[in-house]
C-alpha positions in Angstrom: -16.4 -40.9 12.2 -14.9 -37.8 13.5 -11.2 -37.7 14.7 -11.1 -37.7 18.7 -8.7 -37.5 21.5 -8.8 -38.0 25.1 -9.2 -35.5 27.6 -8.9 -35.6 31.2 -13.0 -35.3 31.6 -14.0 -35.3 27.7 -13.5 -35.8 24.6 -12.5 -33.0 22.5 -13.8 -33.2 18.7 -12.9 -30.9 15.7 -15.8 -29.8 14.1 -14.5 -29.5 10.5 -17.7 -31.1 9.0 -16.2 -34.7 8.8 -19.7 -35.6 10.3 -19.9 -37.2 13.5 -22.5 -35.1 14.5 -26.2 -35.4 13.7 -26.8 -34.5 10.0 -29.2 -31.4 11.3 -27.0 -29.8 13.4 -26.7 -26.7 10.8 -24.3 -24.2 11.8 -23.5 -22.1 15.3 -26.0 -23.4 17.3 -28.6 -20.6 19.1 -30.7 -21.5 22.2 -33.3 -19.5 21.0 -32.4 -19.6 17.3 -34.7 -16.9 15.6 -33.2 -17.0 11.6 -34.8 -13.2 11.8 -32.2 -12.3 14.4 -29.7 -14.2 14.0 -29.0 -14.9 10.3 -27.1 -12.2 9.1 -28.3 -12.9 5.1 -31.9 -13.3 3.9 -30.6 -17.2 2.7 -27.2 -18.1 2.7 -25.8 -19.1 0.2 -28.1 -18.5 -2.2 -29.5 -14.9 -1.5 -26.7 -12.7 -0.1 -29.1 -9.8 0.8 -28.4 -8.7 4.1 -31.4 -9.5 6.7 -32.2 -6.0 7.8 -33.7 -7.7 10.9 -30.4 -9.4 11.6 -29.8 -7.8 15.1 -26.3 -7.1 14.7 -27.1 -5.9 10.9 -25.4 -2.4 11.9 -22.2 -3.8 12.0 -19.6 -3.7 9.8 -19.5 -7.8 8.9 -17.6 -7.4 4.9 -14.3 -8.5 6.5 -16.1 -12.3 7.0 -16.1 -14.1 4.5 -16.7 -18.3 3.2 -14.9 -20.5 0.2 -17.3 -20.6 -2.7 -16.5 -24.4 -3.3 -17.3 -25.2 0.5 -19.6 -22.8 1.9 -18.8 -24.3 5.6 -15.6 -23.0 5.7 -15.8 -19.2 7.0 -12.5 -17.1 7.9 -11.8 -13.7 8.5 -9.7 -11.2 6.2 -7.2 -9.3 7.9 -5.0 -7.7 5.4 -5.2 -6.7 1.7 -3.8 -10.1 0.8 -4.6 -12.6 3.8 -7.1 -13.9 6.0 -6.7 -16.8 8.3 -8.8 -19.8 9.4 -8.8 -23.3 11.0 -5.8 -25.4 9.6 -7.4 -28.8 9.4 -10.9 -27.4 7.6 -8.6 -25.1 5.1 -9.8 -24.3 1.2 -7.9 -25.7 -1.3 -5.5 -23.2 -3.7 -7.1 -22.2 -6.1 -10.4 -21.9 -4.8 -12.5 -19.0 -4.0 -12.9 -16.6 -1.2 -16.1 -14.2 -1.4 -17.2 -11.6 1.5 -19.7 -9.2 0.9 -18.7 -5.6 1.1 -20.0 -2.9 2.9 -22.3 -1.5 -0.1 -23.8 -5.4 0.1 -22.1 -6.2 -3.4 -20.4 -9.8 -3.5 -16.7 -10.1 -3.8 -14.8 -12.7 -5.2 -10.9 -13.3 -4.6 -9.1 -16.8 -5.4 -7.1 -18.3 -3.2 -3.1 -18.7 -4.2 -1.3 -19.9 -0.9 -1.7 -21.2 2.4 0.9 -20.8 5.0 0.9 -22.9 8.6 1.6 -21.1 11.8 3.6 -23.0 14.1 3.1 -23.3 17.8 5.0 -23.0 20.9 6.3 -26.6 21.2 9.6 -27.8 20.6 10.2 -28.5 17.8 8.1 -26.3 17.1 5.1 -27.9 14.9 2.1 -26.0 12.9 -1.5 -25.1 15.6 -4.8 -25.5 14.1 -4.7 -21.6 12.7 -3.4 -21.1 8.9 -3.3 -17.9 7.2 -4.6 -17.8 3.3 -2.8 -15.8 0.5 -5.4 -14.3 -2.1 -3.9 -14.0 -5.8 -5.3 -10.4 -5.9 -5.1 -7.3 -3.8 -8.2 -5.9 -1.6 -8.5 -2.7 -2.3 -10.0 0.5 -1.3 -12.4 0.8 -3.8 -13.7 -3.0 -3.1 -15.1 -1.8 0.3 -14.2 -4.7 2.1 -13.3 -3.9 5.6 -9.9 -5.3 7.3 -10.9 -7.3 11.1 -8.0 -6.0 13.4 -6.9 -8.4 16.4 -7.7 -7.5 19.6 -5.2 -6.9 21.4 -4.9 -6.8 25.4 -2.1 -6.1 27.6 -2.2 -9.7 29.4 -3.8 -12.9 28.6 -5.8 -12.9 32.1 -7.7 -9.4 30.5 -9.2 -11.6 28.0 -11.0 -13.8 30.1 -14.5 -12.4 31.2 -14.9 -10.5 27.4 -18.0 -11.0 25.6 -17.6 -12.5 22.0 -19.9 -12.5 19.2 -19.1 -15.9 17.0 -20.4 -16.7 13.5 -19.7 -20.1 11.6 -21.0 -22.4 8.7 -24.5 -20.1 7.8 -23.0 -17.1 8.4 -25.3 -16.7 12.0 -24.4 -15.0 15.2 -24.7 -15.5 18.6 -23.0 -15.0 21.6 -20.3 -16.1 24.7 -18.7 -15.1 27.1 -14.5 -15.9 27.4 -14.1 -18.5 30.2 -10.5 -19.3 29.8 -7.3 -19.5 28.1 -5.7 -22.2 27.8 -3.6 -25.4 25.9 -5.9 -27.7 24.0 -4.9 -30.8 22.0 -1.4 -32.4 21.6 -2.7 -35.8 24.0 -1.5 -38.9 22.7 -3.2 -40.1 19.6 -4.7 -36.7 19.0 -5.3 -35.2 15.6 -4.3 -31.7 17.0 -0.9 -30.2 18.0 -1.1 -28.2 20.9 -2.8 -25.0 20.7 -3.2 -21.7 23.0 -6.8 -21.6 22.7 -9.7 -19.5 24.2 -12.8 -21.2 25.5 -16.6 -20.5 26.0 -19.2 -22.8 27.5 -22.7 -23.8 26.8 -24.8 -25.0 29.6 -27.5 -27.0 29.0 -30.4 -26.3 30.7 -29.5 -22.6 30.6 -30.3 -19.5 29.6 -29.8 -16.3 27.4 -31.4 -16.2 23.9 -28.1 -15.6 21.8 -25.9 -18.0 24.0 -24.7 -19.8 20.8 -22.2 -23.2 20.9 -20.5 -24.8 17.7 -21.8 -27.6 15.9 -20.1 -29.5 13.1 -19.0 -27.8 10.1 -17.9 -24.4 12.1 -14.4 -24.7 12.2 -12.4 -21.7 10.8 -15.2 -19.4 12.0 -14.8 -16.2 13.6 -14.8 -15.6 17.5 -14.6 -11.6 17.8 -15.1 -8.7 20.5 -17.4 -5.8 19.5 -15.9 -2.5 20.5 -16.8 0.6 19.7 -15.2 0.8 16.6 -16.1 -2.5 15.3 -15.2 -6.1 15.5 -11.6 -7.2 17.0 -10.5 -11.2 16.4 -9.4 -13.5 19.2 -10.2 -16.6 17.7 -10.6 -19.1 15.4 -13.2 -22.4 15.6 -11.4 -25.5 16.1 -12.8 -28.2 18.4 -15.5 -28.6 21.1 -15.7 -31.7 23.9 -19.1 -31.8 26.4 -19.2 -33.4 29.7 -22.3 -34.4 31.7 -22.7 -34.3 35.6 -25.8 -34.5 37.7 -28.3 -33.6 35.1 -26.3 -30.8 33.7 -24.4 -31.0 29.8 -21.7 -28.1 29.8 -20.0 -28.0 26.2 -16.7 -26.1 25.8 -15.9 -24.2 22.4 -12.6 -24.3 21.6 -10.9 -21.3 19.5 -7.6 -21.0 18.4 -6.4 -18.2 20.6 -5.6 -15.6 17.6 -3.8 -12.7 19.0 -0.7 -15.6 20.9 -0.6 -16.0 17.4 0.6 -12.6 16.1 4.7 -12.8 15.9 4.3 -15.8 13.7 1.2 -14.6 11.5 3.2 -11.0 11.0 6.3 -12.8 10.1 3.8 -14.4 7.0 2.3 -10.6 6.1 5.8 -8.9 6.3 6.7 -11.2 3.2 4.1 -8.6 1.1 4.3 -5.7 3.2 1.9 -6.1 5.7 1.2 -6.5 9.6 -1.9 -7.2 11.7 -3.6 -4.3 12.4 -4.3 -4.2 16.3 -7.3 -3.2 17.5 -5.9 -0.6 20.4 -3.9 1.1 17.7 -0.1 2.6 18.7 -0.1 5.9 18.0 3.8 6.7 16.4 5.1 10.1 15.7 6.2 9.3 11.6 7.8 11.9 10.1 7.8 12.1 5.7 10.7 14.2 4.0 11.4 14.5 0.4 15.0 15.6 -1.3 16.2 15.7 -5.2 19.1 15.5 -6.6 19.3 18.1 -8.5 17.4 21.3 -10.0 17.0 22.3 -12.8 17.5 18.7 -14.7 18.6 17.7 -18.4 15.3 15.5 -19.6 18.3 12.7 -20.8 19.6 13.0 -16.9 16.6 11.6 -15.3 16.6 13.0 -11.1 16.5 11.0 -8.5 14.3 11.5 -5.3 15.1 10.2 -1.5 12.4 9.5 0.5 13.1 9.8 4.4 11.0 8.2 6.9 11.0 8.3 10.5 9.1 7.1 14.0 10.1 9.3 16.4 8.4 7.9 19.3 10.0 5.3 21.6 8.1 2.4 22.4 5.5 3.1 19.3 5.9 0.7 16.8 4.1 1.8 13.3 2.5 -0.4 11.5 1.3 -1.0 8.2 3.1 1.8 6.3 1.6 2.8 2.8 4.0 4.9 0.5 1.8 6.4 -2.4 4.1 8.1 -5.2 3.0 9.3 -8.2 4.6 11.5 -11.3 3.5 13.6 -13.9 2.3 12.6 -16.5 5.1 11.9 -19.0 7.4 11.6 -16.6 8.0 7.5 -15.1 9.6 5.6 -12.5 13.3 4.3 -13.6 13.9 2.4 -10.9 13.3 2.3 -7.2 15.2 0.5 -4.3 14.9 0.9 0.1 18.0 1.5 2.0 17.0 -2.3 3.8 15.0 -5.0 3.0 11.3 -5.2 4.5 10.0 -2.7 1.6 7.6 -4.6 -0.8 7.1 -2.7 -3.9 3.8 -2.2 -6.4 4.3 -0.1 -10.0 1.6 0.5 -11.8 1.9 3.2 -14.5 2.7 6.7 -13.0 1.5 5.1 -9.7 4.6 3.0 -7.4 3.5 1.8 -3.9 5.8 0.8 -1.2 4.6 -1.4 1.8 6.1 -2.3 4.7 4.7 -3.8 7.6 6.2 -2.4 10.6 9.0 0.3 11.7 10.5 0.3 14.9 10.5 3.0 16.9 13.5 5.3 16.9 14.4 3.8 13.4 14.2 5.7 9.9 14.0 4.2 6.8 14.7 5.4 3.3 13.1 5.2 -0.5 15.6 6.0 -3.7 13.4 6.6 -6.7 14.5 7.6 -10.3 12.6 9.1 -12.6 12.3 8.7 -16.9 11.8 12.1 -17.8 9.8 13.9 -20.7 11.9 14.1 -23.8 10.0 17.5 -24.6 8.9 19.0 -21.4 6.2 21.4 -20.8 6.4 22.1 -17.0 8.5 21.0 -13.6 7.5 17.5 -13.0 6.5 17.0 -9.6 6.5 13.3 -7.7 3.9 13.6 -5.0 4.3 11.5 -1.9 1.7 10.1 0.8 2.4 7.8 3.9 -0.1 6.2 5.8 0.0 3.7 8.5 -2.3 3.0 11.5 -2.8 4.9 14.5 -1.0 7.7 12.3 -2.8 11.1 10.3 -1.7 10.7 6.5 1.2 12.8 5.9 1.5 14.2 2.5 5.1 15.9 0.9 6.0 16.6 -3.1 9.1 17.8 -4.8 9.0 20.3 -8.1 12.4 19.7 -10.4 12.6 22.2 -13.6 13.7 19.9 -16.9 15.2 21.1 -19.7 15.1 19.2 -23.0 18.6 17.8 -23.5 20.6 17.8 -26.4 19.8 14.6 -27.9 16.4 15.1 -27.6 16.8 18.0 -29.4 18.6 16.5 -32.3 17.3 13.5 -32.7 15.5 14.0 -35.9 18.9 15.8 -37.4 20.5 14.6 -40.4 23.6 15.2 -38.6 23.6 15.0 -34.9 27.1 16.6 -34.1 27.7 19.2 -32.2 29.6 21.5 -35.1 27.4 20.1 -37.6 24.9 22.4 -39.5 22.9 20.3 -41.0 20.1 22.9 -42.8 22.8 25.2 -44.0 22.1 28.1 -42.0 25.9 29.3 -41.4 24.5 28.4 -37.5 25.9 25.2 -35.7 23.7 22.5 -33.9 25.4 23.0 -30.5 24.2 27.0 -31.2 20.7 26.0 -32.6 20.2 24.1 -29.7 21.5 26.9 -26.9 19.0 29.3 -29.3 15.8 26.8 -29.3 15.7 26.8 -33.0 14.9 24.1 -35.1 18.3 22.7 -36.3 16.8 21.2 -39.2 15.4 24.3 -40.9 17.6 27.1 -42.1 16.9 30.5 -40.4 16.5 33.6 -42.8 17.9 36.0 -40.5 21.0 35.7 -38.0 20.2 34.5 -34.2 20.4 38.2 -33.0 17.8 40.6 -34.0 18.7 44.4 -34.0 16.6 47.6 -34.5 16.6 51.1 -33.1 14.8 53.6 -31.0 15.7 57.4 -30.9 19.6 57.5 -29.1 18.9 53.5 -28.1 19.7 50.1 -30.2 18.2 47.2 -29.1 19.2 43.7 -29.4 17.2 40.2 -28.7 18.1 36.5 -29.1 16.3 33.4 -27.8 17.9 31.4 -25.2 16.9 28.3 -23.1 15.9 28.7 -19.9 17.7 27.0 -16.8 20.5 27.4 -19.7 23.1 29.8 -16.7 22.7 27.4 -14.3 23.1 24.0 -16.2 26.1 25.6 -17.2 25.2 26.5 -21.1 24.7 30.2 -21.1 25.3 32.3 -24.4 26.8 35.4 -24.0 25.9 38.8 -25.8 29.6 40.6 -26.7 31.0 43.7 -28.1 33.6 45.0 -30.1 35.0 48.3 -32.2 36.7 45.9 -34.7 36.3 42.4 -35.0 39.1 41.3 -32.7 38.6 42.3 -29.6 35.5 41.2 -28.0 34.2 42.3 -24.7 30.9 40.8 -22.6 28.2 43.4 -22.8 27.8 44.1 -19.1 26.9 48.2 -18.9 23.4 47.6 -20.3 19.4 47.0 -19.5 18.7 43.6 -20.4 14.8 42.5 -20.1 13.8 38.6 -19.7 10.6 37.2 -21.0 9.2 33.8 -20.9 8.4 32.4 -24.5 7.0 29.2 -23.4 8.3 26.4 -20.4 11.8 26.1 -22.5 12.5 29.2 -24.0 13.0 32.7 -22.9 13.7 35.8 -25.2 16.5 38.3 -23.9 16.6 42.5 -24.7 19.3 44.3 -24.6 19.4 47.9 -24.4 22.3 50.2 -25.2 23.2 53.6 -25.9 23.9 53.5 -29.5 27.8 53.9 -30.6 29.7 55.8 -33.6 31.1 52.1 -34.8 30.3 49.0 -32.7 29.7 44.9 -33.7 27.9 42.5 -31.8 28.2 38.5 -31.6 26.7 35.8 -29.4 29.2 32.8 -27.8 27.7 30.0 -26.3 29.9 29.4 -22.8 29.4 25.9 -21.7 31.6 23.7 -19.4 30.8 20.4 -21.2 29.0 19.5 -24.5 25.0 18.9 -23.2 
């Protein structure tokens, strides 16, 4: 038999499918059940084509879903990761979750934790709602819709709001809020107390879709259809029914979702998430990007700050999506928030950074390092986006010019010091490399080329670019006799990109009776 408590006028009964009603009550029951209006599938389970005669068919229903093992048990998904239900008709770990997406493909997730929501009493014990932890993420490209909460200013503007509830077969019909209120927690019940909604059927009555709950419902959605879709407000849990002068009223008891919200958003934050809300806020994020430095040595790595901001007071944002990705070539280091809350997600050139909620007035911050190319061929770039509900994407990115360091250079050398030569060119590796040469082939001629034009001689060397300002620059001197050297400064000097790491210089000078010529590499520290 059923579990049962006492109530003042009624007994109140989960209807979890433990069976103590008839064996042919099926699911949500419909005064004027028509299965080609109100089933929303063709045959549940087994045929999961959507009945296009189903007479809420138009709406967007992928965010409900059932347990594979148990197809009674219905609940609603309302994050990436979670979805929630009735506690006492739950799906074991392990098990699957399907819903079927908007594109009417099946999709199958597997259950991997379960975590109780605690009520108002003190001590505080868990209510009859439980949110459900899936082992795998619901993604954008599964097409499976998220069900925000609705969300009211006041308890008392719930009451009058017409719901749309579904259960066991996945069929609709319809009620109308009649209260909220406490249910359960009398002596000897099975129930804690729970904030609940309610919504009567009368019987005799009227109204075609008026719908009540019948065994094996529990868990199943109770939502309001707005313009924009379905909102949540509750959960199946129990039903009682009370006779009086010819007249059979049962009340429907939900768990009363959105009372619910602290303590199910305290579960999300643990993986970056928040319930989204069906009357959105509307913050004022701002999305900055800094480096460190620029240009870069390849061996340096550069680190990136990531600045966010909610200007707005009173607008908290919600659900905040950090998309970064670098080049290709380039990866992420490491990555760390200036305060805890930030849930991170690498994969490959891709990192993701969740975060359920930031206050308003508040800012928050993302340090990310990057691996750099060991031979790069262009600025690497990390491109940022931030998204978050009630908020336009906002979209920022950050150029930093690398330079191929030293030991990447050399790294194939014999000899990887600095004064080394090791192919015998009379030219030493800390030169080769300020030059862009290959320090492990011998040159035939000298690292400065000279010809001559009419009154003019003209000299050219290769150089690194970003050399000047990462402090390695090689200098073109002069001198009448080998001792006393002077930096050519009087002179037309022409620079011309050789590829993304090397530039060739010309120098242009009046040509002397007697004159020598010489490059010296100036450089702060060794690179």
């Amino acid at each position: 038999m059923m579990p049962a408590f006492t109530r003042p006028s009624s007994a109140l009964l989960l209807i979890g499918g433990i069976g103590l009603l008839s064996p042919f009550a099926g699911a949500v029951e419909i005064r004027a059940y028509d299965p080609l209006r109100h089933d929303r599938f063709v045959d549940f389970p087994s045929d999961l084509t959507s009945n296009s005669n189903f007479y809420l068919a138009e709406e967007d229903w992928s965010g409900f879903g059932w347990c594979v093992q148990d197809t009674r048990k219905h609940f609603t998904l309302i994050s990436p990761k979670h979805f929630v239900g009735a506690r006492h008709f739950r799906p074991a770990i392990g098990q699957e979750i399907r819903f079927v997406n908007r594109q009417g493909v099946a999709k199958t997730y597997t259950v991997a934790a379960r975590h109780d929501i605690l009520n108002d009493e003190e001590p505080a014990v868990f209510s009859d709602l439980f949110v459900g932890e899936l082992a795998e993420i619901v993604g954008p490209e599964d097409e499976v819709s998220i069900v925000p909460f609705l969300n009211l200013p006041a308890e008392a503007d719930y009451v009058g709001q017409a719901i749309v509830a579904s259960g066991r077969n996945s069929r609709a019909g319809e009620g109308t809020i009649a209260t909220i209120e406490d249910f359960g927690g009398e002596s000897g019940s099975v129930l804690n107390v729970n904030r609940g909604l309610t919504f009567l059927y009368v019987e005799p009555g009227t109204g075609g879709d008026e719908c009540r709950l019948v065994d094996g419902d529990s868990g199943g959605p109770s939502a309001v259809l707005e313009d924009k879709g379905f909102a949540l407000v509750g959960t199946h849990s129990a039903i009682a029914e009370e006779s009086e002068s010819g007249t059979t009223t049962q009340t429907n008891f939900d768990v009363f979702a959105p009372h619910y919200l602290a303590g199910i958003d305290a579960v999300l934050a643990e993986d970056g998430y928040s319930v989204k809300r069906s009357n959105e806020s509307q913050p004022n994020l701002a999305l900055s990007l800094a480096e460190s430095a620029d240009p870069v040595l390849s061996s340096d790595g550069v680190d990136y700050v990531v600045t966010i901001s909610n200007a707005f007071e009173g607008e908290i944002a919600r659900n905040l999506h950090i998309t970064l990705t670098c080049d290709a070539g380039a990866n992420f280091a490491s990555y760390e928030s200036s305060e805890e809350g930030w849930i991170f997600v690498q994969e490959g050139e891709t990192l993701t950074a969740l975060r359920g909620t930031l206050e308003s007035e508040a800012s928050t911050s993302l340090t990310v390092t990057l691996n750099l190319p060991d031979e790069p061929e262009g600025a690497v770039t990390l491109s940022v986006n931030l998204q978050a509900d009630g908020s336009e994407t906002l979209a920022t990115s950050e150029s930093t010019e690398v330079m191929q360091s030293y030991q990447s250079w050399a790294a194939g050398l014999s000899s990887v010091d600095l004064l080394a030569d090791p192919d015998g060119d009379g030219v030493n590796n800390q030169l080769e490399y300020a030059l862009g040469t290959n320090g492990g082939r011998a040159e035939e001629n000298g690292p400065l080329a000279v010809s001559f034009s009419g009154n003019a001689i003209f000299l050219g060397y290769s150089q690194r670019a970003f050399a000047v300002e990462l402090g390695a620059e090689l200098v073109l001197e002069s001198s009448p006799d080998l001792l006393n050297w002077t930096k050519v400064t009087e002179t037309s000097m022409t620079v011309v990109p050789l590829n993304y790491q090397l530039e060739t210089v010309t120098v242009e000078r009046p040509v002397s009776e007697r004159e020598f010529f010489r490059l010296r590499l100036e450089t702060a520290a060794a690179n």
